[in-house]
Backbone of each chain as ProteinMPNN parsed JSONL, in Angstrom:
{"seq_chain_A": "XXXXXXXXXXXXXXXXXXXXXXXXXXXXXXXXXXXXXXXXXXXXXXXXXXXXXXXXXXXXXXXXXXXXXXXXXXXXXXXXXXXXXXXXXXXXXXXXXXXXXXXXXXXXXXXXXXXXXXXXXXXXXX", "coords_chain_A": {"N_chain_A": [[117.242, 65.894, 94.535], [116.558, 68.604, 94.54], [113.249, 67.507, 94.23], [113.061, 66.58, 96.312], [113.681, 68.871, 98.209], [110.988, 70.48, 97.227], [108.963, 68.992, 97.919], [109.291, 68.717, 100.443], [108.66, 71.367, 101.613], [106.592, 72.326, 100.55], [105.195, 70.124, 101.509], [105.286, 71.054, 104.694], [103.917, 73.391, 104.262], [101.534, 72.949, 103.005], [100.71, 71.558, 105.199], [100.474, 74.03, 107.645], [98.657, 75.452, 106.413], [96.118, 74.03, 106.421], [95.823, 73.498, 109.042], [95.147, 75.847, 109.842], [93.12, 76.711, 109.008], [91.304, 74.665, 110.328], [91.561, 75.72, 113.083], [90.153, 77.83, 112.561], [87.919, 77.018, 112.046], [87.574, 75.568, 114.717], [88.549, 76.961, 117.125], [87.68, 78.504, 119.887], [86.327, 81.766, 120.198], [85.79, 84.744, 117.916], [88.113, 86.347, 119.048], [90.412, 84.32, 119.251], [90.089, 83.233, 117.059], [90.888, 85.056, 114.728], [93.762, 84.415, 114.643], [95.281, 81.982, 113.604], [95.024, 82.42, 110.625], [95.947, 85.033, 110.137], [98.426, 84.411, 110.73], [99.452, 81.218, 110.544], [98.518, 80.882, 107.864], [99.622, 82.92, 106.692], [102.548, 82.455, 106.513], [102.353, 79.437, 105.809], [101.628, 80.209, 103.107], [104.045, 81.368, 101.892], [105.652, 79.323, 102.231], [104.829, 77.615, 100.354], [104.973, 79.168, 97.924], [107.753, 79.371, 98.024], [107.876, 76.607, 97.176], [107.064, 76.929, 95.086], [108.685, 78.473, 93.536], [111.263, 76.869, 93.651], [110.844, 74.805, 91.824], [110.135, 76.01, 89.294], [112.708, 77.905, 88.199], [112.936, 80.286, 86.812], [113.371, 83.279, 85.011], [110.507, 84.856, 85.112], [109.002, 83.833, 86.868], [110.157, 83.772, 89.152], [110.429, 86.904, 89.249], [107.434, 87.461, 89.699], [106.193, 85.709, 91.616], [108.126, 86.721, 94.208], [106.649, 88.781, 93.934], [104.073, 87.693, 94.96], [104.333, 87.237, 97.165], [105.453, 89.688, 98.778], [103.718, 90.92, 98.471], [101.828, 88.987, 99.481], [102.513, 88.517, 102.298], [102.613, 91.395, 103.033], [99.454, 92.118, 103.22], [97.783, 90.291, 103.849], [98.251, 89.681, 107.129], [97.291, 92.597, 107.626], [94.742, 93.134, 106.525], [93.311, 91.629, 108.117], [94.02, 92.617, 110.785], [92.754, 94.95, 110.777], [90.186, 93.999, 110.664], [89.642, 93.035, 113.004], [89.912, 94.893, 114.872], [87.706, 96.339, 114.139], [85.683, 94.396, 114.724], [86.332, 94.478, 117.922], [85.425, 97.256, 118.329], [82.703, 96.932, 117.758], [82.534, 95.611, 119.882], [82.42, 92.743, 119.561], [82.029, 89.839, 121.733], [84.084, 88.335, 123.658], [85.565, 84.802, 124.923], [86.523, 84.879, 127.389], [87.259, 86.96, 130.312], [89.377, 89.878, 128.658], [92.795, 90.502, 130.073], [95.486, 92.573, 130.473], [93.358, 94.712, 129.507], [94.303, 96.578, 127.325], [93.674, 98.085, 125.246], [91.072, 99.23, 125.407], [90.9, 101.469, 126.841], [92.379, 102.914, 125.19], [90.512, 103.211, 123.08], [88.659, 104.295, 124.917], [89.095, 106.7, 125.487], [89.602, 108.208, 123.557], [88.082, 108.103, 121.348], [85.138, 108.944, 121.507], [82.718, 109.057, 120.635], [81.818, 106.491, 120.364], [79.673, 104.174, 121.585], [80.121, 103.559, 125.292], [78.502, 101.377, 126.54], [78.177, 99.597, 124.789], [76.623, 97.018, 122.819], [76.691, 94.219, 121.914], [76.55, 93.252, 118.334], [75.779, 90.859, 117.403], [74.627, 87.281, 118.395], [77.003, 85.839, 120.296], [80.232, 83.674, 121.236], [79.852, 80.32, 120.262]], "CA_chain_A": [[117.533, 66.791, 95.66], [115.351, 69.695, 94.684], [112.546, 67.668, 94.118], [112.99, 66.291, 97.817], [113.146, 70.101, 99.032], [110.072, 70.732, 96.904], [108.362, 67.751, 98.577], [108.955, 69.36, 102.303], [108.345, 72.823, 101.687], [104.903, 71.736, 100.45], [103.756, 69.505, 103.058], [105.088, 71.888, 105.448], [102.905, 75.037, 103.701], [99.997, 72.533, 103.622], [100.306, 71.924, 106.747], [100.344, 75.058, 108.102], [97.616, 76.132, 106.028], [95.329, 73.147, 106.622], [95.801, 74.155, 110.811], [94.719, 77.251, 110.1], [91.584, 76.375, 108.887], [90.826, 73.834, 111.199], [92.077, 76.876, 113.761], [89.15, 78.778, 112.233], [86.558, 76.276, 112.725], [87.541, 74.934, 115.862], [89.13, 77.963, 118.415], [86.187, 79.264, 120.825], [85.767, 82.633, 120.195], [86.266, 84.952, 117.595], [89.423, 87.067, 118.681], [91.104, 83.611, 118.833], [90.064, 82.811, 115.235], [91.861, 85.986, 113.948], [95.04, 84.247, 114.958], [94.812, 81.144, 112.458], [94.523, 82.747, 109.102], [97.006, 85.76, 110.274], [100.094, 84.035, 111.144], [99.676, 80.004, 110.101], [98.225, 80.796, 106.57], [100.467, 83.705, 105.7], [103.952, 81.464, 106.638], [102.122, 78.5, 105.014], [101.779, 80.38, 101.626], [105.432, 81.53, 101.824], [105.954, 77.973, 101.662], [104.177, 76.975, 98.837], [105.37, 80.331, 96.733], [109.269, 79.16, 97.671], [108.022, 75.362, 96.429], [107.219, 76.834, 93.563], [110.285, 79.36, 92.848], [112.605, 75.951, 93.327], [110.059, 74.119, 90.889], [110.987, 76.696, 88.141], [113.642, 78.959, 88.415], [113.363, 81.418, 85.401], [113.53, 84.99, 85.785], [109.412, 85.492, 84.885], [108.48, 83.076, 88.108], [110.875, 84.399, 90.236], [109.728, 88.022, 89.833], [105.849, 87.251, 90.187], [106.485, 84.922, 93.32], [108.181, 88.005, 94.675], [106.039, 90.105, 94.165], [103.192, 87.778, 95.561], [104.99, 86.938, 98.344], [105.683, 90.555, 99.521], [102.086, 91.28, 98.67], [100.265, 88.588, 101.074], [103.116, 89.36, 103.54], [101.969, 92.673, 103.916], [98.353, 92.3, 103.329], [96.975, 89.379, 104.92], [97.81, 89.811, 108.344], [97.167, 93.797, 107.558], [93.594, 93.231, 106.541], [92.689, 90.898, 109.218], [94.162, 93.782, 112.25], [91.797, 96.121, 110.745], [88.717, 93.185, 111.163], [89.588, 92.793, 114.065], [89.95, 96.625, 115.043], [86.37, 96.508, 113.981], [85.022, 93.697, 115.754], [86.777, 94.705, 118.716], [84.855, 98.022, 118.432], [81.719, 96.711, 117.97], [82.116, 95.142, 121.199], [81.771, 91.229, 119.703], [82.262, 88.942, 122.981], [85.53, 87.35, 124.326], [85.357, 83.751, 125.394], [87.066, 85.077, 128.62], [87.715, 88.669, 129.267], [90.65, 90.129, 128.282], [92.98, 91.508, 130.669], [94.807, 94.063, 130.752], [92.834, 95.443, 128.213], [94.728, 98.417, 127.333], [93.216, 99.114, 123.768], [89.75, 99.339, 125.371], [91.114, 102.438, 127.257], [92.631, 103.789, 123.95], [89.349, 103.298, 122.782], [87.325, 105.011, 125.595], [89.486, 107.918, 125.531], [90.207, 109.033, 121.707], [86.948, 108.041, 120.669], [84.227, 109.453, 123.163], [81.189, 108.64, 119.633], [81.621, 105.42, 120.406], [78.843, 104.303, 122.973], [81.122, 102.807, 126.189], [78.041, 100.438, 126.845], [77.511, 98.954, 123.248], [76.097, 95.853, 122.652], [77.269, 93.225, 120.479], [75.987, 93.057, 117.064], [75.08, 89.736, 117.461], [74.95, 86.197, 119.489], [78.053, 85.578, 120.733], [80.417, 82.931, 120.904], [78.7, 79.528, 120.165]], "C_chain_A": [[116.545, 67.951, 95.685], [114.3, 69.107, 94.82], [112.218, 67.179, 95.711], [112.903, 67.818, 98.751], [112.048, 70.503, 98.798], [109.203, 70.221, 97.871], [108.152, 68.607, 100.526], [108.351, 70.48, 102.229], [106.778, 72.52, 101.206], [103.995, 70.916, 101.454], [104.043, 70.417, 103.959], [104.063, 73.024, 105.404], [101.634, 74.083, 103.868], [99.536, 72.148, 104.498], [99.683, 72.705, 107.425], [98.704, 75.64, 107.813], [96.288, 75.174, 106.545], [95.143, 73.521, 108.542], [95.294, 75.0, 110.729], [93.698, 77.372, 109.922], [90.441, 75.697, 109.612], [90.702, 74.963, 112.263], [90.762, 77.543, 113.958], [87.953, 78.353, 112.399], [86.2, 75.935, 114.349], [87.675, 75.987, 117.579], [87.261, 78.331, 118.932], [85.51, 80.487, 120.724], [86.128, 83.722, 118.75], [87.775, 85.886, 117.828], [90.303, 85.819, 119.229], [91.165, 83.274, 117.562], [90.533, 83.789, 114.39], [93.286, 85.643, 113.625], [95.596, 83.425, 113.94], [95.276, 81.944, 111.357], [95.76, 83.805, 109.348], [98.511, 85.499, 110.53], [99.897, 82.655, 110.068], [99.685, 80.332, 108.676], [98.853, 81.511, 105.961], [102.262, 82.827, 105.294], [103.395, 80.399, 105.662], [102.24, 78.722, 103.6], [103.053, 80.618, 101.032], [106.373, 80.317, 101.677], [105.773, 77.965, 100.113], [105.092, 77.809, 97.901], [107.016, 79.506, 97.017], [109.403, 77.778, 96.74], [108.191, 75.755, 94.57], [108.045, 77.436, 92.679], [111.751, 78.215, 92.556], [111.746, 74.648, 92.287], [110.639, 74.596, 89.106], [111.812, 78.041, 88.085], [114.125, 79.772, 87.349], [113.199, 82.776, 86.185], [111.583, 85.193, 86.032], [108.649, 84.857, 86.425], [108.467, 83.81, 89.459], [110.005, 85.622, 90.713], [107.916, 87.73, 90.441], [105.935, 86.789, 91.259], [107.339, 85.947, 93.947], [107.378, 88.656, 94.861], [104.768, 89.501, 94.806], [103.611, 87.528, 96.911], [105.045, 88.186, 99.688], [103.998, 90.986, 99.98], [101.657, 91.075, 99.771], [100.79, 88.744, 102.044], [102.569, 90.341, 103.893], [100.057, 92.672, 104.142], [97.483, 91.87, 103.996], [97.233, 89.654, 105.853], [97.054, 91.701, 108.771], [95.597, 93.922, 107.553], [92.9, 92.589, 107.647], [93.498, 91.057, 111.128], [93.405, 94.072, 111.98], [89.966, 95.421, 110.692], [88.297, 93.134, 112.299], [89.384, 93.843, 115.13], [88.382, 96.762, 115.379], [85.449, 96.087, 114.896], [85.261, 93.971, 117.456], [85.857, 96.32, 119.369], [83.473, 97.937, 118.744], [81.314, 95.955, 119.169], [81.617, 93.379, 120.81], [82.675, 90.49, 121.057], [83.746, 88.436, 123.24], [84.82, 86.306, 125.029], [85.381, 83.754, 126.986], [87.29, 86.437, 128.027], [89.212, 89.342, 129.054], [91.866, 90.716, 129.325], [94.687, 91.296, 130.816], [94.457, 93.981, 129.572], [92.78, 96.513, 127.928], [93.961, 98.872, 126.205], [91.602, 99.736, 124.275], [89.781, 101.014, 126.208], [91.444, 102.789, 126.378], [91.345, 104.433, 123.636], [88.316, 104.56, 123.233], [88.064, 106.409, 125.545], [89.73, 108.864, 124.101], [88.899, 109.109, 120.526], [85.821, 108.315, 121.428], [82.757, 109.488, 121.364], [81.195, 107.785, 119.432], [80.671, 105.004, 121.983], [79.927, 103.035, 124.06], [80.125, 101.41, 126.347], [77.736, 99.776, 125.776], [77.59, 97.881, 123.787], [76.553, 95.329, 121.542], [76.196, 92.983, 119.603], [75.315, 91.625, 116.948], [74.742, 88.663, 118.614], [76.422, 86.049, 119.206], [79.14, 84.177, 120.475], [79.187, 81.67, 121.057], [79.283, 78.444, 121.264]], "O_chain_A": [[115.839, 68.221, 96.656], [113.653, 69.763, 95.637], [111.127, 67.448, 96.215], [112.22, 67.918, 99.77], [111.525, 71.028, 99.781], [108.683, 71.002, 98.667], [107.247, 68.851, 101.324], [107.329, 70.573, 102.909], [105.905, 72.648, 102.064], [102.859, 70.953, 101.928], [102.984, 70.92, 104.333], [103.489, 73.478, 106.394], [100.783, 74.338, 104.72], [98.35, 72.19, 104.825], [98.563, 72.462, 107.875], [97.869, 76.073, 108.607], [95.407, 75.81, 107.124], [94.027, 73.785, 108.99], [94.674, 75.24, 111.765], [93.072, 78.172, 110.618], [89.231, 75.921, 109.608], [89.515, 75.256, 112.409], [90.263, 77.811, 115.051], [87.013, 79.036, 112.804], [85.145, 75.985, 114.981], [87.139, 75.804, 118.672], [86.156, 78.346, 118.389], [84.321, 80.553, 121.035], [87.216, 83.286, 118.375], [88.493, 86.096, 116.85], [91.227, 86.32, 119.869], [92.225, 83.034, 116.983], [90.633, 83.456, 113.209], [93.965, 86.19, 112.756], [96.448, 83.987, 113.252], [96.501, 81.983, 111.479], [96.754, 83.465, 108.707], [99.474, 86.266, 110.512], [100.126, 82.85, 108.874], [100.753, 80.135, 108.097], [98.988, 81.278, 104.76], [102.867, 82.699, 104.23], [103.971, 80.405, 104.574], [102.743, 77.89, 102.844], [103.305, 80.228, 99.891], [107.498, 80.288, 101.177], [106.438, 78.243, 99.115], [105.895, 77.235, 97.166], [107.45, 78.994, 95.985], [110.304, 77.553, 95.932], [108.788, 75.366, 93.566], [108.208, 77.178, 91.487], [112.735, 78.362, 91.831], [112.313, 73.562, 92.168], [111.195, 73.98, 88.197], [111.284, 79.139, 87.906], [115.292, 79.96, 87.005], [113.005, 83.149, 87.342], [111.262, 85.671, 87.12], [107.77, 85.522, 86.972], [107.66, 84.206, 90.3], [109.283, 85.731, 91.703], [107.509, 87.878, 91.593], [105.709, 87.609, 92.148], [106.636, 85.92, 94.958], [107.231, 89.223, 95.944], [104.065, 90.372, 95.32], [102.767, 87.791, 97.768], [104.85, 88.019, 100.892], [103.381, 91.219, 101.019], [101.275, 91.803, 100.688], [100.09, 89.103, 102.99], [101.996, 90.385, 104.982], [99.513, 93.181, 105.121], [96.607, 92.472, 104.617], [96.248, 90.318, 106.175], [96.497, 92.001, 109.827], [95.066, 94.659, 108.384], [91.861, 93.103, 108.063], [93.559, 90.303, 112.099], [92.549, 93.683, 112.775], [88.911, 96.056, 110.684], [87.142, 93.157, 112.725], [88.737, 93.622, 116.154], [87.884, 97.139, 116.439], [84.692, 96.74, 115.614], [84.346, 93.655, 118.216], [85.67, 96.507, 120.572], [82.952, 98.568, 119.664], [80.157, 95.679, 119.485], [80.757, 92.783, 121.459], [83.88, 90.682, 121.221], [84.272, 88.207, 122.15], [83.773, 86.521, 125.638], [84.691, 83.06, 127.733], [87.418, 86.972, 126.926], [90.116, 88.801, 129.691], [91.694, 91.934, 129.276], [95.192, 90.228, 131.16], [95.02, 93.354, 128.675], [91.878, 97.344, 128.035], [93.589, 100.046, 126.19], [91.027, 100.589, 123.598], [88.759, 101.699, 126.172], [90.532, 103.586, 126.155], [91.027, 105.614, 123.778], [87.61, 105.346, 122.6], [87.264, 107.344, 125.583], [89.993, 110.056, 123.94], [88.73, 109.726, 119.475], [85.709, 107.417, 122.263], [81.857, 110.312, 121.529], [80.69, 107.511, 118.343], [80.921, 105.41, 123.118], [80.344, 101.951, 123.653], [80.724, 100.335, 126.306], [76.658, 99.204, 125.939], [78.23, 97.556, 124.787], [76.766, 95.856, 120.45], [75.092, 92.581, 119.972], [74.265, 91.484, 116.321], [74.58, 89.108, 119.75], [76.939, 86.125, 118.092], [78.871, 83.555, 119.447], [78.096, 81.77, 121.619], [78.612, 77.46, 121.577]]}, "seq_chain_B": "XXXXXXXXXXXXXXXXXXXXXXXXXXXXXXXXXXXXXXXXXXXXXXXXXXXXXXXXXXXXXXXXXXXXXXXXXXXXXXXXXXXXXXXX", "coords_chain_B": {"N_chain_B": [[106.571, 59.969, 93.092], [106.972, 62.624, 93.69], [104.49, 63.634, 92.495], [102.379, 62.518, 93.993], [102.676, 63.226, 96.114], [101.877, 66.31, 95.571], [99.814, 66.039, 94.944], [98.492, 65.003, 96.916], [98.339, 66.974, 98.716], [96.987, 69.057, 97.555], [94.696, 67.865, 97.665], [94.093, 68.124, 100.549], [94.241, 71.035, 100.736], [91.971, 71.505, 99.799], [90.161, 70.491, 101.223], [90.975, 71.942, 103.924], [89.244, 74.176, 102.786], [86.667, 73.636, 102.752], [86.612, 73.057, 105.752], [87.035, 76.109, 106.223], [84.566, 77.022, 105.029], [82.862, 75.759, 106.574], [82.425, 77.443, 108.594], [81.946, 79.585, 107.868], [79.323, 79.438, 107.247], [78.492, 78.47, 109.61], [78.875, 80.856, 111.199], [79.324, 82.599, 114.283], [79.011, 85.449, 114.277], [79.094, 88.177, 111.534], [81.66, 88.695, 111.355], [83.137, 86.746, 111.56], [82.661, 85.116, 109.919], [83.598, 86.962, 107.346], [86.0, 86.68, 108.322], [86.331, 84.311, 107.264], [85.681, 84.248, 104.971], [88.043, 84.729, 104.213], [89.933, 83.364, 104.794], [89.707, 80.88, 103.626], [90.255, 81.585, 100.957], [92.933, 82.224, 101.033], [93.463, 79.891, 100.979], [92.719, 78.65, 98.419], [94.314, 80.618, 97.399], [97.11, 79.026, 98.179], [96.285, 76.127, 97.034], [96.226, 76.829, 94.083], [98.917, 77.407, 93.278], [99.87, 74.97, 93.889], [98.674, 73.635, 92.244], [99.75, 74.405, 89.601], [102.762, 73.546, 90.022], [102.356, 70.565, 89.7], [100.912, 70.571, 86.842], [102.762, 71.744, 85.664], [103.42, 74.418, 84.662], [103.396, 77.651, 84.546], [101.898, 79.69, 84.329], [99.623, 80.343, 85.658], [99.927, 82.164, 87.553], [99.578, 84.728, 87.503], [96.382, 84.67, 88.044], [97.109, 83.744, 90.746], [98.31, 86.782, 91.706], [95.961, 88.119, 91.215], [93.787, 86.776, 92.46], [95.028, 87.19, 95.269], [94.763, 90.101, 95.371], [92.123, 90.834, 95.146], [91.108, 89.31, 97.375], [91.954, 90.676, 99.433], [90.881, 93.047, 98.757], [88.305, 93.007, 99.13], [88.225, 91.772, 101.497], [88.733, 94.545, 103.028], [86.79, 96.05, 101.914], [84.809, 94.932, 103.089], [85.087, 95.311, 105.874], [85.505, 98.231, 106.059], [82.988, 98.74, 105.795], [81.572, 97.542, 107.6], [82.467, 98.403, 110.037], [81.614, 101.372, 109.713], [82.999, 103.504, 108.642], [86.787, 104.517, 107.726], [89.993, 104.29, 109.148], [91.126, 106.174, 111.568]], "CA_chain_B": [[106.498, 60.169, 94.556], [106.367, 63.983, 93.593], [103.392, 63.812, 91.888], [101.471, 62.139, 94.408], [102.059, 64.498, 97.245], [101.352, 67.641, 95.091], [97.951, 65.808, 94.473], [97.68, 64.787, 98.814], [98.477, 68.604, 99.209], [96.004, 69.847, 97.01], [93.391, 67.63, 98.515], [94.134, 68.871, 101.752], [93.823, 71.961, 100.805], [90.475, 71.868, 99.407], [89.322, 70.329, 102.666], [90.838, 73.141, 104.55], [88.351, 75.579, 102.176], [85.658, 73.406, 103.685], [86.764, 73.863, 106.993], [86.426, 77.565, 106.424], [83.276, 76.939, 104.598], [81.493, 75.629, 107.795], [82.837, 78.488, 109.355], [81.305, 80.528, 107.266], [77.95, 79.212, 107.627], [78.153, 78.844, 110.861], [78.58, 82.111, 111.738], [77.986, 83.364, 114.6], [78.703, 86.552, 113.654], [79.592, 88.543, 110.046], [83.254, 88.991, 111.512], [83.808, 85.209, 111.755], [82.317, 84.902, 108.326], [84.398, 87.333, 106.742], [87.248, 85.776, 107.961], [86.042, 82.395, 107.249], [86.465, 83.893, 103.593], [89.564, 85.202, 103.918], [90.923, 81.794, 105.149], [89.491, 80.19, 102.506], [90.789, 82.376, 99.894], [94.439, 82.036, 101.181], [93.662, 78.416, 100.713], [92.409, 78.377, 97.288], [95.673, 80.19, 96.714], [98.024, 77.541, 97.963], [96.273, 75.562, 95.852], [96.601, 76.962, 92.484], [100.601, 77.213, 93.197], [100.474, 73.881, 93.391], [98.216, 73.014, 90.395], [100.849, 74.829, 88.542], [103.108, 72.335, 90.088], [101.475, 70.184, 89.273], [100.252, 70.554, 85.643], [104.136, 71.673, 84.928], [103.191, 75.306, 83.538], [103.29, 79.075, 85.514], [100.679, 80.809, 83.866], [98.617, 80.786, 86.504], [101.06, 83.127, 88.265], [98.633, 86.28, 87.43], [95.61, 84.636, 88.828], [97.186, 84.044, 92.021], [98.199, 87.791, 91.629], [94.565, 89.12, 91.289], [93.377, 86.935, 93.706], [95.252, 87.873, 96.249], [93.981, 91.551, 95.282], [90.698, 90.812, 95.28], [90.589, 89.228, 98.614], [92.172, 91.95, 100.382], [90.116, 94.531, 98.757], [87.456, 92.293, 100.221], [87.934, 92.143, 103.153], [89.163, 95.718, 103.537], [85.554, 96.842, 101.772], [83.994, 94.672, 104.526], [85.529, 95.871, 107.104], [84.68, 99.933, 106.281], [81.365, 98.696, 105.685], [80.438, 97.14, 109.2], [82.529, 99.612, 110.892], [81.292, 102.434, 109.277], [84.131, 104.419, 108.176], [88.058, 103.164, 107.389], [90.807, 104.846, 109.739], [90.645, 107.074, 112.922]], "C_chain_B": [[106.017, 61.597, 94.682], [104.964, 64.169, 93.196], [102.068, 63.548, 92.768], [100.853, 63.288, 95.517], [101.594, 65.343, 96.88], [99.703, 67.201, 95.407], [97.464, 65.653, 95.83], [97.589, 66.251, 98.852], [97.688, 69.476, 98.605], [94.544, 69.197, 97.526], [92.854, 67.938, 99.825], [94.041, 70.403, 101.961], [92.504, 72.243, 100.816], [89.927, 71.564, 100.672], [90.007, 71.376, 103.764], [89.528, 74.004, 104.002], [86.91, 74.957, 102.804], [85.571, 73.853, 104.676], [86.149, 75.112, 106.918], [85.023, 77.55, 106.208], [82.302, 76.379, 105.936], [81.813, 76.722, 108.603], [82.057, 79.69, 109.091], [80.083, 80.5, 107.006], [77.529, 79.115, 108.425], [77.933, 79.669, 111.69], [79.844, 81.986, 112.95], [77.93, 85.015, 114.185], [79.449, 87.289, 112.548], [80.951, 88.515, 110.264], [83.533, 87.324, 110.997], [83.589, 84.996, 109.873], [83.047, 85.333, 107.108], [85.892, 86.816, 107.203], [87.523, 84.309, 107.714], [86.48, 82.438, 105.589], [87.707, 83.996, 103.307], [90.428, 83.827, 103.684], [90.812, 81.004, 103.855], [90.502, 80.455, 100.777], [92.352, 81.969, 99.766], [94.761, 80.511, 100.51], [93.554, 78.155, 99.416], [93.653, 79.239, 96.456], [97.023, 79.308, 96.458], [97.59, 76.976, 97.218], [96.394, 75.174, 94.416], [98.001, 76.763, 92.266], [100.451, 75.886, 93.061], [99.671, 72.889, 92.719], [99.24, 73.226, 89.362], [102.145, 74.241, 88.83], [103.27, 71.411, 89.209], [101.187, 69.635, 87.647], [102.023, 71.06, 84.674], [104.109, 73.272, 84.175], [103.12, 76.393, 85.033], [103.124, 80.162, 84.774], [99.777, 81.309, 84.418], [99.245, 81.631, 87.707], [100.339, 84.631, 88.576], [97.343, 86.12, 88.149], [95.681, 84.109, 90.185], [96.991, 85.487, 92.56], [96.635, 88.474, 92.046], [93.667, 88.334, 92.354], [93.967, 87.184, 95.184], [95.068, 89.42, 96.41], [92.792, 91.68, 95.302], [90.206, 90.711, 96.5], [90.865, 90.026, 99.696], [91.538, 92.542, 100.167], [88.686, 94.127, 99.424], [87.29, 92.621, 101.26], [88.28, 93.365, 103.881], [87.577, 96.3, 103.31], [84.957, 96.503, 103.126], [83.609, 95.309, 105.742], [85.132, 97.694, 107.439], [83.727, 99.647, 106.408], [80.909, 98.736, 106.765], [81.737, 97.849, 110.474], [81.863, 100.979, 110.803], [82.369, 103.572, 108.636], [85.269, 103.202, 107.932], [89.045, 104.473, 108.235], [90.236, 105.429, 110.967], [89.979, 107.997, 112.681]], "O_chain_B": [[105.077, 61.948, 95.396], [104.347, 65.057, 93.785], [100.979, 64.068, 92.528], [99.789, 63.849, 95.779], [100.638, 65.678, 97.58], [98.768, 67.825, 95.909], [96.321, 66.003, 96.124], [96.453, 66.668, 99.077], [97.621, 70.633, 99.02], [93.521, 69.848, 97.735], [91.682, 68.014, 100.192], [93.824, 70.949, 103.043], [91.927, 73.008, 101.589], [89.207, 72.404, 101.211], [89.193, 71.579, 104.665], [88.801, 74.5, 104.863], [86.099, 75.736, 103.305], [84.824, 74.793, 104.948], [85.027, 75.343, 107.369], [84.264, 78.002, 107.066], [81.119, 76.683, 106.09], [81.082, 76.723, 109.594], [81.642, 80.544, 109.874], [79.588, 81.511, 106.507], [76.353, 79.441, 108.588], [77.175, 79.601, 112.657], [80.953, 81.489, 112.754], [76.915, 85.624, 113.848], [80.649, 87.017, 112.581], [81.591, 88.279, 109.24], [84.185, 87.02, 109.998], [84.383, 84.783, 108.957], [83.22, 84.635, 106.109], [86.79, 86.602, 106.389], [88.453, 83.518, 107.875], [87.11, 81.596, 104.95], [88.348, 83.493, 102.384], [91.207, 83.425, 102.82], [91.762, 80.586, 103.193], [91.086, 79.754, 99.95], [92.903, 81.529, 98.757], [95.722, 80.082, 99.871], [94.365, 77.305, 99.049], [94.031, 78.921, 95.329], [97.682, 78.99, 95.468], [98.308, 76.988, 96.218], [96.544, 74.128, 93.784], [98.407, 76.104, 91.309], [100.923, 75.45, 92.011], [99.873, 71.679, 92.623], [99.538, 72.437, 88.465], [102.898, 74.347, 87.861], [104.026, 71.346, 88.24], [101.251, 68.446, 87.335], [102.331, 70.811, 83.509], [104.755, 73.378, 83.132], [102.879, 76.049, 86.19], [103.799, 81.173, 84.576], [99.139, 82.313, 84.101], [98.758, 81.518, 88.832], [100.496, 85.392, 89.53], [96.959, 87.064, 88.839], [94.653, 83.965, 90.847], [96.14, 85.786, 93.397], [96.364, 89.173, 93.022], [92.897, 88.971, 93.073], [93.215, 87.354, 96.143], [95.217, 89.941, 97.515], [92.338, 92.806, 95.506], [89.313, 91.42, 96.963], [90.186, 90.094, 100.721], [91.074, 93.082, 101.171], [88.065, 94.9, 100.154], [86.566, 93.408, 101.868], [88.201, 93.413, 105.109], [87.043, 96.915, 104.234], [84.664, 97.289, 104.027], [82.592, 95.659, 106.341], [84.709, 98.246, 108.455], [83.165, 100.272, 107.307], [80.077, 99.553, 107.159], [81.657, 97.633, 111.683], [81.607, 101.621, 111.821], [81.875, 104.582, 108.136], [85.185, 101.974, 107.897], [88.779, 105.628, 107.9], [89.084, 105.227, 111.351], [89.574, 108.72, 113.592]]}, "name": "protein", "num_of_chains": 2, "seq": "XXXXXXXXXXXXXXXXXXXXXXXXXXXXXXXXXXXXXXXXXXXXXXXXXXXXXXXXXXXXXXXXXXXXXXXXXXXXXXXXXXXXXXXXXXXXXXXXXXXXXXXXXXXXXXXXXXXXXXXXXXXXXXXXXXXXXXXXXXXXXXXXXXXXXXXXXXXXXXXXXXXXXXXXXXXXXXXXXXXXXXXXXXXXXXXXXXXXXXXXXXXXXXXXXXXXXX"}
């Protein structure tokens, strides 16, 4: 019985995670490829970590899988807003343009040493 | 039956870290790249969970730990870097 819940909760997490990668190769632009890795891959690992809390259920597991659990909860999608924050600043491309695009008014108004006409750092989508 | 999937699910992982890995050579630009590692990273932690699966042992419990601290501080350095600052 457990090892049949083990069994799902694992292909489900590698699922997830395996989409997300593909996600990352495949989506069109980058502020779709932020999406991937921030949602699919954080749920996917929350898998895996529960496979492995009903794998061994001592106290020393438990806590650690807690504690990474809360971790990449908060971190992963946390670090990859503030990439995106970035890129978003630097003006990299949209596939299509965004609209409404309220942050770009945040932007133009709170930050006036940011140049309104910047140019993207690089080539664009591919 | 258990044993096998752990081992499909770890092969599928690794070919996710590819995935990222052409991602990350592909570019086109440093953003995509840095999150091409990120992705990757996440992936190469599912994986160890379920080496330790796997192999029947949860010792490797700490180097999930530090890498998931590593790759955040990663991609957080990154990110001040090619913004130029970190906050408002």
């Amino acid at each position: 019985m457990t090892d049949l819940l083990i069994m799902m909760a694992t292909i489900l997490g590698t699922f997830l995670m395996v989409v997300a990668s593909l996600g990352v190769l495949r989506l069109p632009d980058f502020f779709h490829r932020v999406h991937p890795p921030a949602k699919s891959s954080t749920l996917g690992l929350m898998f895996l970590l529960i496979a492995l809390v009903m794998e061994f259920p001592d106290v020393e597991t438990i806590t650690k899988g807690v504690l990474a659990f809360l971790f990449l909860a908060i971190t992963a999608p946390a670090a990859i807003h503030l990439l995106t924050r970035a890129a978003y600043r630097q003006g990299i491309p949209c596939a299509s343009e965004p609209r409404p695009d309220d942050y770009r008014k945040f932007v133009d108004r709170h930050h006036d040493d940011l140049d309104p006409d910047r140019k993207p750092v690089d080539a664009g989508h591919d | 039956m258990k044993e096998f999937v752990i081992l499909a699910a770890i092969v599928a992982l690794l070919v996710g870290v590819v995935l990222s890995g052409v991602r990350m050579i592909i570019g086109p630009t440093i953003y995509d790249r840095v999150l091409a590692f990120d992705t990757a990273g996440l992936d190469v932690i599912g994986a160890i969970l379920l080496v330790e699966i796997l192999f029947d042992t949860g010792v490797f419990m700490d180097v999930v730990l530090v890498i998931a601290l590593l790759g955040f501080l990663g991609t957080i350095t990154l990110t001040a870097y090619l913004e130029g600052r970190l906050g408002d």
